[in-house]
N, C-alpha and C positions, 0 to 999 in steps of 0.2 A: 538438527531439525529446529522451525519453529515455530511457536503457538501465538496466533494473534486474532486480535478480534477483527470481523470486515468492516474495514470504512468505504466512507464513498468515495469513489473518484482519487484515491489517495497518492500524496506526492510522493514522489522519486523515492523517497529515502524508505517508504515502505516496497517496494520492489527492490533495492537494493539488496533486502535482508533475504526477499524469498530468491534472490538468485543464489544467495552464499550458502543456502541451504541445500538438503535431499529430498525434504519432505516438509510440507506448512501444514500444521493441523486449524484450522477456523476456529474461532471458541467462542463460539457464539449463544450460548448456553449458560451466559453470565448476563450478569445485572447490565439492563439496556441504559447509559446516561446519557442525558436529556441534553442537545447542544454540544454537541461533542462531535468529534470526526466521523462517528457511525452514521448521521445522515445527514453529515454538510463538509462541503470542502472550499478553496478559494482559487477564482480565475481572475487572469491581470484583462482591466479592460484601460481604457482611456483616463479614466479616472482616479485608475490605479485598485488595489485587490478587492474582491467583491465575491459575498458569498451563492454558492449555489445551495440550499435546504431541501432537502427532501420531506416535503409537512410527515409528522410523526406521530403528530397529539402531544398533551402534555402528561398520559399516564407512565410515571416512572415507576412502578411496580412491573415491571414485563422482563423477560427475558431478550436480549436481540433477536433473536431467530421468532419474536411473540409478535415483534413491532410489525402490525399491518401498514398498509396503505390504502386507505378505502377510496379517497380524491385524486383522482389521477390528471386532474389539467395541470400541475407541477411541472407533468414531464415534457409538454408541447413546451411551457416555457423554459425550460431547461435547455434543449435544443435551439429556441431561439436564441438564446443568452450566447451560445458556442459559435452560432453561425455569427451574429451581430459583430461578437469581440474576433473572432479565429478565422472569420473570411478569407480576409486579405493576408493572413498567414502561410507561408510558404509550403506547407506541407500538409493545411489543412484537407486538403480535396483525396486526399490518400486515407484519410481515416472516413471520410463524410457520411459514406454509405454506413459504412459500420454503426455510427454514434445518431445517425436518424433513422437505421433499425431498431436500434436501442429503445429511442425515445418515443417515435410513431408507429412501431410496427409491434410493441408486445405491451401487454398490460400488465404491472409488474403487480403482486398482489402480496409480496414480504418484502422488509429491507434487507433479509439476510440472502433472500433468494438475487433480487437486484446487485447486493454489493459484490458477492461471491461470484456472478457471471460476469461483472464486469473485471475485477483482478484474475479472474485467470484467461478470459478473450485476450487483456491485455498484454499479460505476462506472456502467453503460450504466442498470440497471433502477432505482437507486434514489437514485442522486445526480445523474443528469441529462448524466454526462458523454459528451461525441462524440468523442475522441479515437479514434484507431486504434490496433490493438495487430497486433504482428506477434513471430514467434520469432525469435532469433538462428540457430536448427537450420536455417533456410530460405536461409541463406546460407555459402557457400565462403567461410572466412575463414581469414588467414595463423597462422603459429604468435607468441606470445611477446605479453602478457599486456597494453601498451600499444598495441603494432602491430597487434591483431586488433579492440579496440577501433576504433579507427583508420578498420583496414578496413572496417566494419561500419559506420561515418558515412559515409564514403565512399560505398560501395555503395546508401545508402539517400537520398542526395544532402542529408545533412543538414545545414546553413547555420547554425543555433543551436541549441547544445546544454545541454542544464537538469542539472545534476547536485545529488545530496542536497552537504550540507554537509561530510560527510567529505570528498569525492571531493577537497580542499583538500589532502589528506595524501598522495595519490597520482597525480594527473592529472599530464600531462606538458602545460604552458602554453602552452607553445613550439610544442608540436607542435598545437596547433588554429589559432595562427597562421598557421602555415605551411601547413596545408589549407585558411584564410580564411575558419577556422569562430570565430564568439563562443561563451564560454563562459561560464557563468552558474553562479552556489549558490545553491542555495534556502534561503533562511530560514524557520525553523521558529519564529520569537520571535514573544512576542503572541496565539498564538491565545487567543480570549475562552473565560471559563470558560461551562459548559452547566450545564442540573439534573440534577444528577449521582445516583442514590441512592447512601447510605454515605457520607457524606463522615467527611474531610476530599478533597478533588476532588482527582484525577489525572488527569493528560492521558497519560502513556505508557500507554493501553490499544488493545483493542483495535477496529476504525470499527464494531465491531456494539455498543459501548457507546453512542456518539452516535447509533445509528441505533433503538435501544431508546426512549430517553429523548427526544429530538426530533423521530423521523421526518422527514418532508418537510422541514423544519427543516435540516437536516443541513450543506445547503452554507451557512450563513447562518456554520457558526463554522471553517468548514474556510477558502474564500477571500470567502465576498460580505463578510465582515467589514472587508476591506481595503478595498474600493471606499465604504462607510459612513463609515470613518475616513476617507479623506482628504475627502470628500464635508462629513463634517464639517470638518475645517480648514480645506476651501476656503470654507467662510460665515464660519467665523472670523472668516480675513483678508479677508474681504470685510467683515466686520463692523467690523474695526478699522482697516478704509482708511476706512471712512464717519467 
């Protein structure tokens, strides 16, 4: 399983992890930071990467799941910013409906509410993914910042746990042994490049750039690319045992 906070709009490499999992718990229930992936992400336009923000305010005392949205003209330009750059995009008109219901048709009133229906719309409707998604908010959990963590594997009866690559700088080692959970980092190295418009090509954007430009395509550069690679090296050395 794994636990991650919702961003917005978030790139490939955070759908990568929730595909390798059985269940994502949201953890939203932690300290809100201000400028951070939880209400902004980056689209490639003409110009080259440019941010999308979701206004937040500047109160840093909230929890993510606390962060309102009281100003909602963000979200018309939001949409315009998508059609402007992803028009002329090969695959945009396959998502269009979807992402100008999104924008014109509901009035989003949390960013936790916002972030969480757009990763799983996207995960379940357009990337294929069958994981489960559950809240941290749904479970009594202890105080103090590794021990609630902790609790929350526990509770969920988790045995392997997938964490991003940072999680190297903070996780406590020791302490998943001793629950006689494995623990894992995900590597982000390798993904293949896509046809990108504007290049020079960037990969830190955000998964409605690969989903513009490839459509259906989409899991082929997030994980079916690994299974291809070793697919191929396994003929290799097949090739160079003969």
């Amino acid at each position: 399983m794994a636990v991650l906070q919702s961003n917005y709009l978030p790139w490939k490499g955070y759908f990568d992890i929730i595909n390798d999992v059985d269940l994502l718990v949201f953890y939203d229930d932690v300290q809100y930071t201000k400028n951070d992936w939880r209400n902004r992400n980056r689209i490639k336009t003409a110009a080259g990467p440019a941010w999308l923000t979701v206004p937040a305010g500047n109160d840093i005392d909230r929890r993510i799941f606390e962060v309102r949205l009281p100003d909602s003209r963000w979200q018309l330009k939001h949409w315009k910013s998508l059609q402007q750059n992803y028009s002329r995009s090969p695959c945009f008109d396959q998502y269009a409906e979807f992402f100008e219901g999104v924008y014109t048709g509901t009035r989003w009133q949390t960013l936790s509410e916002l972030n969480q229906f757009l990763i799983k719309s996207i995960s379940r409707d357009f990337l294929g993914i069958r994981t489960s998604f559950m809240d941290s908010r749904s479970f009594s959990l202890v105080k103090g910042k590794h021990e609630r963590l902790m609790d929350l594997l526990v509770q969920t009866g988790c045995t392997h746990y997938l964490s991003g690559p940072a999680g190297r700088n903070y996780l406590d080692e020791r302490a998943f042994r001793s629950a006689g959970m494995s623990l894992e980092y995900k590597s982000y190295a390798g993904y293949p490049e896509y046809p990108q418009s504007h290049p020079p090509f960037e990969q830190q954007v955000s998964i409605v750039d690969l989903l513009f430009n490839v459509g259906a395509s989409a899991p082929d550069y997030i994980w079916k690319w690994r299974s291809s690679k070793q697919e191929a090296g396994a003929s290799g050395a097949l090739a160079r045992g003969n």
